[in-house]
DRENVO-704394 format. One line per 10 residues: for each residue x, y, z of C-alpha. Coordinates in pm, whole numbers, plus 50000, padded with zeros to 5 digits. Example, Ala and Ser with C-alpha at 12.3 -4.5 7.8 and 13.67 -1.06 7.14 Angstrom:
% DRENVO-704394
51230 49550 50780  51367 49894 50714
% end
This chain:
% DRENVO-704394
37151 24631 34433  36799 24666 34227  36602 24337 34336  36337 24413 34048  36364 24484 33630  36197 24843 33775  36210 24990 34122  35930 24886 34415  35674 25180 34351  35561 25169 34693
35322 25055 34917  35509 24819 35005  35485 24439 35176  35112 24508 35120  35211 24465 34700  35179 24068 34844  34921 24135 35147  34729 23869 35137  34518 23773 35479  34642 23516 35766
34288 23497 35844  34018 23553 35658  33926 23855 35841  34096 24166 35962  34303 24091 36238  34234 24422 36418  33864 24611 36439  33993 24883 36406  34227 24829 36081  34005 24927 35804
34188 25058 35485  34316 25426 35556  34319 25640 35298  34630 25801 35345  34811 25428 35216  34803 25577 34820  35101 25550 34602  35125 25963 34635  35187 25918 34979  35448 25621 35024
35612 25772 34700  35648 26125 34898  35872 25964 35160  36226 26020 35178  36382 25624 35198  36708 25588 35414  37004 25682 35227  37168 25334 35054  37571 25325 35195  37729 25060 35182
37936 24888 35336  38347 24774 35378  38591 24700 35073  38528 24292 35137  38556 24178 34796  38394 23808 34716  38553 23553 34518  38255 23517 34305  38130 23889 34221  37744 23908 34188
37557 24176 33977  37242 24333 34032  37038 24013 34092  37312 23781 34083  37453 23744 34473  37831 23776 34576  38012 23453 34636  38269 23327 34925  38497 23008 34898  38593 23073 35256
38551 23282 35554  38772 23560 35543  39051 23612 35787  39046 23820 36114  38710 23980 36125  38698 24278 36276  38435 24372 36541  38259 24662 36350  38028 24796 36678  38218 24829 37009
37904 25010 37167  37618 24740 37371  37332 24769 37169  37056 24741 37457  37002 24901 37714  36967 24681 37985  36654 24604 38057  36464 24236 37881  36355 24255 37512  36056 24044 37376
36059 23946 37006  35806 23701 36835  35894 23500 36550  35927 23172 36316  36145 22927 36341  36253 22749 35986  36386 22409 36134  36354 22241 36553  36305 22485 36805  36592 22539 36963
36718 22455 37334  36527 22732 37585  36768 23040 37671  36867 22835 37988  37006 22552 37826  37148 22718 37557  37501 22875 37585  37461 23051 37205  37122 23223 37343  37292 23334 37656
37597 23468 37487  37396 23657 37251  37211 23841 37506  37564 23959 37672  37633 24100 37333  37360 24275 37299  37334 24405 37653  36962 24324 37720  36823 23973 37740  36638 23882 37424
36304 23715 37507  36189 23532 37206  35863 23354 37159  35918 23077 36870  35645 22872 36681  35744 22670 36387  35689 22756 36021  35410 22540 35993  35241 22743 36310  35383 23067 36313
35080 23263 36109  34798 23091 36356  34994 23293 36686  35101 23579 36540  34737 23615 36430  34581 23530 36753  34819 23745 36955  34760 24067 36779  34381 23971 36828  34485 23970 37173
34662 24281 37176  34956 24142 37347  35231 24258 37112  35618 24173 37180  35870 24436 37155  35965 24347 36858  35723 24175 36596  35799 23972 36278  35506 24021 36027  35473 23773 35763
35463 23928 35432  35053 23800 35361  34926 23959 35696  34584 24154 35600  34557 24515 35590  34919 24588 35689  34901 24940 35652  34628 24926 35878  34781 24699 36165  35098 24871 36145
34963 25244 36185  34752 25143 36498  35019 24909 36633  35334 24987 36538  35604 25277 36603  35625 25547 36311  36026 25529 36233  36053 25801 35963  36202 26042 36133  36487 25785 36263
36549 25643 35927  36446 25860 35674  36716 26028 35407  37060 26034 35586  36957 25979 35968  36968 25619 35867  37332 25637 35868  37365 25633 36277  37294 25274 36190  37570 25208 35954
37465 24838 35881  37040 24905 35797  37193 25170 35567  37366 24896 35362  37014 24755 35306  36941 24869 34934  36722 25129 34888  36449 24891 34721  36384 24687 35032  36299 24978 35184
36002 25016 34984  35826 24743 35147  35848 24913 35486  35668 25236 35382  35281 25234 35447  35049 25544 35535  35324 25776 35378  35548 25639 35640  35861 25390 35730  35717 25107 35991
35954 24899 35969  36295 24688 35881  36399 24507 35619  36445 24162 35578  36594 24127 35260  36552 23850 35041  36544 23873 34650  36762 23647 34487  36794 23422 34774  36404 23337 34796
36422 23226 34419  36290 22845 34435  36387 22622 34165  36431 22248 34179  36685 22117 34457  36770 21752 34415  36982 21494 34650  37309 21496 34398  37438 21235 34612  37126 21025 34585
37144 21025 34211  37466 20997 34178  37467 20645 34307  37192 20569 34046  37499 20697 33781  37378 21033 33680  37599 21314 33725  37472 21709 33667  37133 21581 33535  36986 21853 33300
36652 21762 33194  36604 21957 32809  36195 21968 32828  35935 21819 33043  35921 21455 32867  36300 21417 33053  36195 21609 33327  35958 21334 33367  36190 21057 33353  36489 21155 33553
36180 21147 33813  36079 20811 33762  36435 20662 33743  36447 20794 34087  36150 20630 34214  36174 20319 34436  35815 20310 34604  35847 19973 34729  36200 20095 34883  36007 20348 35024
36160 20617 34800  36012 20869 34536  36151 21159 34328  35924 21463 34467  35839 21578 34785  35557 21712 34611  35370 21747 34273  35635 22053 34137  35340 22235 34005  35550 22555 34014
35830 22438 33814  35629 22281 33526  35463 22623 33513  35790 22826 33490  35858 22528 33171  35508 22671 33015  35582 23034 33116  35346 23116 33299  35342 23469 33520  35462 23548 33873
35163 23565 34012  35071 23937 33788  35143 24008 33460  35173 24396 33352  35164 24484 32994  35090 24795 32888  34917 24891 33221  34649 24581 33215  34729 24301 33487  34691 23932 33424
34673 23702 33691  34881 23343 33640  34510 23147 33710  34392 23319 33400  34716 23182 33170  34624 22959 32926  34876 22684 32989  34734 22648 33324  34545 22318 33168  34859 22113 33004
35037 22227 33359  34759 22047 33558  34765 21795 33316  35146 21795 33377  35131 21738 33712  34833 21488 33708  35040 21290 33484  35387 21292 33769  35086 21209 34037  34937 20899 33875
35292 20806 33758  35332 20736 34128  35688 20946 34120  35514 21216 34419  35555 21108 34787  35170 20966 34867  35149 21206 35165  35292 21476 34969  34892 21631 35014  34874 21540 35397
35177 21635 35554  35328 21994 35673  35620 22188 35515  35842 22006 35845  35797 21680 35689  35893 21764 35370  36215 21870 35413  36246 21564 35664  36192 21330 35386  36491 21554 35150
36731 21533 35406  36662 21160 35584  36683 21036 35108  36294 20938 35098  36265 21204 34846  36560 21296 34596  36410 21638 34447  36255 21947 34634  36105 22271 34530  36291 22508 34712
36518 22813 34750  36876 22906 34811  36805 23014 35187  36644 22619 35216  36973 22508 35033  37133 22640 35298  36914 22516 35501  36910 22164 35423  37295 22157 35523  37223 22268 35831
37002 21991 35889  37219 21757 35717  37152 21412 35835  37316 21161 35587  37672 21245 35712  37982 21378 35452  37817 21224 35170  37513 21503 35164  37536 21686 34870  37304 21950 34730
37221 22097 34383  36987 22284 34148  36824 22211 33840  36770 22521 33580  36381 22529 33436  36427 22415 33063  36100 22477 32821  35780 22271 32834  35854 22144 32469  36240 22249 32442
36445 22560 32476  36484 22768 32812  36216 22824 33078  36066 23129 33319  36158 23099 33636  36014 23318 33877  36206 23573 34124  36183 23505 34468  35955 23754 34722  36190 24093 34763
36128 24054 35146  36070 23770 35396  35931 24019 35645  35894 24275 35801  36036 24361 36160  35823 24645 36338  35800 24757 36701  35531 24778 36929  35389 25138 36996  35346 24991 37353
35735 24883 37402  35902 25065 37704  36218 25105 37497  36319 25403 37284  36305 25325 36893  36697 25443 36900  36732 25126 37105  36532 24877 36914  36749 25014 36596  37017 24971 36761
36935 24577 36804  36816 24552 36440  37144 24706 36313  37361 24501 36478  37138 24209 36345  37240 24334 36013  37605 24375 36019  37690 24199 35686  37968 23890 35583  38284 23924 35670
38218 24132 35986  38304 23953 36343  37964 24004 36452  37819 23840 36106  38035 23536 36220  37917 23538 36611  37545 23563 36467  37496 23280 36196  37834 23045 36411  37839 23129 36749
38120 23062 36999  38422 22883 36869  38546 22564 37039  38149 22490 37110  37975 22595 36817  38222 22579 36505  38550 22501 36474  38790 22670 36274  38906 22484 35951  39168 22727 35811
38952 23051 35842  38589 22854 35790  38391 22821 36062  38227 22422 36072  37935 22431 36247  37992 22176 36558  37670 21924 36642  37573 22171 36906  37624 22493 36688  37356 22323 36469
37115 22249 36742  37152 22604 36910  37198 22838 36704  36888 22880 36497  36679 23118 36755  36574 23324 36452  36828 23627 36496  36758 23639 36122  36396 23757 36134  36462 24059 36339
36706 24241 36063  36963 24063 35844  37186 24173 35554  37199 24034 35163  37231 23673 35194  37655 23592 35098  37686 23278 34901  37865 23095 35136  37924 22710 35311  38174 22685 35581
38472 22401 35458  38231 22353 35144  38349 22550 34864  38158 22370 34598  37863 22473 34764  37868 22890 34661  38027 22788 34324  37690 22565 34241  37473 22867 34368  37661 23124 34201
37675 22916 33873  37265 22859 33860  37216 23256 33948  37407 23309 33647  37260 23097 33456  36881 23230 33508  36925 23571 33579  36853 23715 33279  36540 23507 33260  36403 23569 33587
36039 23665 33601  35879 23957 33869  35567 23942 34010  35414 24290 33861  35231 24378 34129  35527 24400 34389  35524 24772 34576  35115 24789 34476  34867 24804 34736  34493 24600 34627
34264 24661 34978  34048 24380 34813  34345 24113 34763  34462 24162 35129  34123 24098 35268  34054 23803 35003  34357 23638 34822  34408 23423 35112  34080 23259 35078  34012 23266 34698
34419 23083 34671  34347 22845 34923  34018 22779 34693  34224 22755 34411  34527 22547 34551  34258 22283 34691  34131 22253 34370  34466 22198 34173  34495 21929 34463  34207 21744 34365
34274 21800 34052  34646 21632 34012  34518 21330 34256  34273 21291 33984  33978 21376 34196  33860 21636 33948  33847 21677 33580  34150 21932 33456  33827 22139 33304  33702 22253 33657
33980 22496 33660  33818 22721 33365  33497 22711 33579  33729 22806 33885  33918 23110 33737  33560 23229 33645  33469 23230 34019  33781 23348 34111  33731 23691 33915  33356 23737 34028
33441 23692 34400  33686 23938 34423  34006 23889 34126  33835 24152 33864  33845 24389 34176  34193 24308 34265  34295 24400 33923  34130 24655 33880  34304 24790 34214  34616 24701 34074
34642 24874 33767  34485 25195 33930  34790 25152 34194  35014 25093 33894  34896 25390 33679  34936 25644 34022  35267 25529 34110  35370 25574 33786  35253 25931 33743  35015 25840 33476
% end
């Protein structure tokens, strides 16, 4: 299932390295040579198999993900082995909505560590806080068993190689297949694991599912009488956001100024553009101007929540879900998401707008990040990598499975109930479930809502709809040393400035002045690094 127009070309997560601090988070993690394009494309990935004869009732394609109207009926228990071994596991990682209950008051926790055989240990920060302690524990040296890296950690192939256990040998070609459910991982997620001319690491596959478009409250506007709103340019796109404006009711359209959608409308690249072997960064686009412009104009229009530049990524999709804000920018895992969360009661309802054109016609929209992560494990762990495999592939066993159902529902009668063969997520399945089982390994995301089955058909429908339009960041599977020591920095530069600029803080002509300081302090280099990454992998 090819998550790209062309095939990762290796190198890996580092294609989006980017740093969580502005410098190295180990001494000793300078570049190493051996992280070239001849070396990751020399290794042997794990042999794709997939998976069971469960056939969806809305078939995806190669981009396009499979569909479910409901649960399907006796699971089977795919793994009758214990996956641990015993003895206490650690694992660090984010946590998308609350933090859960701790392991002691929380039955789902404790019955997940009798599956697996070994109580799982898991540190949890929040979203919003997750980057600050992973950075300042591997500063620290005090590494978990197993470790979540965000995909814009600096130098991965660095931290990795000095931190992290080699797994080539245990997943390379077939030997992958002693862990049936990691071998139904595509081969192209794979790509982001390989670093050094080596595999350090799991999949976490994403793709499809981490496309972000606009999500809107249907519910919400359909009490204002508008039904499947589909806004034909930005003019409309601008209205439908006022209509749903009620300051003085406390109420606006946007979370936030939906900079990236108005830039999709004016076609305007993934990040990198490739053509013809020469890179082009989206700051450098020449509709960067009417999209700030854009954006300034939704700002001063007063349709944007006015702490839309204060508040944290949390509050956001508080102010979605509790109707202060009818329109997100978000993706089909925060979809999901925002069900989960669900606070308004039955009358929560969820959809998607498609991107139209700046001036008519279709838009751009870009394809979500191949990978959320990483998962790696600690050179320094006391458990065998057959073990920690062990515990990623069962993290991985796919929809359908009774073990898929168990992971993502729990234990019926306390967290779901059964409504025909669809598990409903009780009150307490919602508040104890989400201990971030999905960051350690995880299989394609199903489209899929328990006792909902409008939900996958509205997901499935807007895949279809912009698949064939769906724009790739060109510089996935290419390693630039330069962006993952400075793109953190130079895009927080940037972002602060399109801040100021929207808010109207800032003439929309500092940007020009901007990109030019963006390519002397390091975005010539990264290009340069790009297309020399580009031209190796591709045997020119």
């Amino acid at each position: 299932m090819p998550v790209s127009r062309r095939t990762f070309l290796g190198g890996g997560l580092a294609a989006a390295a980017v740093a969580v601090t502005g410098t190295p988070l180990l001494a000793g993690c300078a570049s190493d040579k051996k992280n070239s394009a001849a070396a990751n494309l020399a290794v042997k990935l794990p042999t794709y198999t997939k998976y069971g004869d469960i056939k969806p009732d809305l078939p995806g394609t190669d981009v396009v993900l499979d569909g479910f109207l409901k649960y399907p009926a006796n699971p089977t228990r795919a793994i009758t082995e214990v996956p641990g071994d015993g003895k206490p596991i650690t694992f660090m990682t984010n946590i998308p909505g609350a933090i859960p209950p701790a392991v002691d008051k929380n039955q789902f926790w404790q019955a997940v560590n009798e599956r697996l055989g070994s109580e799982l240990q898991i540190s949890m920060a929040s979203n919003d806080e997750y980057k600050d302690k992973f950075a300042t524990r591997i500063a620290g040296g005090d590494l978990p068993d197993i470790l979540n890296i965000p995909v814009d950690t600096v130098q991965i192939p660095g931290l990795v190689k000095a931190k992290c256990m080699d797994l080539t040998e245990q997943l390379s070609g077939d030997a992958v297949k002693k862990y049936p459910f990691l071998a139904n991982i595509p081969t192209e997620y794979w790509k982001g694991c390989v670093f050094n001319g080596a595999i350090y690491g799991v999949p976490v596959p994403r793709g499809m599912s981490r496309t972000s478009l606009p999500l809107y409250r249907a519910d919400l506007l359909a009490a204002k009488g508008i039904k499947d709103p589909a806004p034909k340019n930005f003019q409309e796109f601008f209205d439908l956001a006022k209509e749903m404006t009620a300051a003085k009711q406390n109420k606006w359209a946007w979370t936030r100024v939906p900079l990236s959608t108005i830039r999709q409308m004016l076609a305007i690249p993934n990040v990198w553009k490739e053509e013809g072997g020469k890179f082009t960064s989206m700051y450098e686009h020449e509709a960067q101007l009417e999209a700030l412009e854009a954006g300034r104009k939704m700002v001063a229009a007063g349709v944007i929540n006015p702490d839309a530049f204060n508040d944290k990524a949390s509050a956001r999709k508080q102010w979605f879900n509790g109707g202060i804000a009818a329109f997100d920018y978000d993706s089909f895992v925060a979809w999901n998401q925002y069900y989960s969360d669900n606070t308004a009661g039955d009358a929560f309802a969820v959809n998607m707008l498609d991107v139209p054109g700046f001036d008519s016609g279709e838009g751009a929209p870009w394809m979500g990040s191949a990978l959320n992560n990483i998962t790696s494990f600690s050179k320094d762990s006391k458990h065998s990598a057959d073990t920690l495999l062990k515990i990623a592939n069962w993290m991985a066993a796919p929809f359908g499975t009774e073990e898929y159902l168990f992971r993502k529902y729990g234990v019926a009668g306390r967290h779901y109930a059964l409504q025909g063969t669809d598990p409903v997520p009780t009150k307490t399945g919602v508040v104890e479930t989400g201990i971030g089982l999905q960051y350690i390994s995880d299989s394609a995301l199903a489209l899929y809502w328990a006792g909902k089955p409008d939900v996958p058909q509205k997901q499935h429908a807007i895949q279809q709809k912009v698949a064939d339009r769906l724009v790739y960041d060109a510089s996935y599977g290419l390693y630039s040393d330069t962006q993952s020591k400075k793109q953190t920095q130079l895009a927080k530069t940037m972002t602060d400035l399109e801040g100021q600029i929207v808010q109207g803080k800032k003439p929309v002509s500092d940007w020009t002045a901007a990109v030019q300081t963006w390519k002397s302090s390091g975005g010539d280099t990264m290009r340069s690094e790009l297309e020399k990454a580009f031209t190796d992998a591709a045997g020119k």
